[in-house]
N, C-alpha and C positions, 0 to 999 in steps of 0.2 A: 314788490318786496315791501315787508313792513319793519322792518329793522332785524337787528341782533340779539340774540340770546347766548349770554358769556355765564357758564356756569363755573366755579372755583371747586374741586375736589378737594381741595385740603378745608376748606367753610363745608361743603358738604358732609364730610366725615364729622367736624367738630359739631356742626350742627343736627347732623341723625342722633349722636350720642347725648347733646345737652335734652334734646326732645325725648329719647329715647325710642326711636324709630330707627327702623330700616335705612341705608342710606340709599336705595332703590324706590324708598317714599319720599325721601329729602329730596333726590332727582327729583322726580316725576311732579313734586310740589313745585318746583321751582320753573322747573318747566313750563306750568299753568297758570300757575303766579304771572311770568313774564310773558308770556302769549297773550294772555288778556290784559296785558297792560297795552301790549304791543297795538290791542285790537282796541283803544278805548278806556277800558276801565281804569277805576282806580280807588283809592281807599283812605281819601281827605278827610269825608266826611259821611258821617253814621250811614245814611242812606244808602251813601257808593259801597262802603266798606261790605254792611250786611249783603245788597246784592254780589258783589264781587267773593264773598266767602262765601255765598250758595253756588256760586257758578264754577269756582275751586273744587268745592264739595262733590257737585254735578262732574265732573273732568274724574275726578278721582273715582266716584263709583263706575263710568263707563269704564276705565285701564284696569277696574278692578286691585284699587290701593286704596282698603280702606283704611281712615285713620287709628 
């Protein structure tokens, strides 16, 4: 087991609508977000961040949620 992933539906809803997205993209980002944290990643510093938002990028074109 690598940890938890605690998603908030009422931040989900508010935050699809501040981004103007889907909140079925706000999941699925959050989702990716936290599983590659889970696994490693992270986004301190420039180097981490841009791999860690290609590897987001990458997760969202395979479920087929593009931004």
């Amino acid at each position: 087991m690598l940890g938890d992933i605690v998603v908030n539906a009422q931040r989900v809803a508010q935050q699809a609508e501040e981004y103007g997205h889907s909140q079925k993209r706000e999941y699925a980002f959050l989702i990716a977000h936290s599983l590659l944290h889970l696994v490693g990643y992270d986004h301190m510093e420039e180097e981490e961040r841009l791999e860690m938002e290609d590897q987001q990028r990458r997760i969202m074109e395979m479920v087929r949620i593009p931004r």
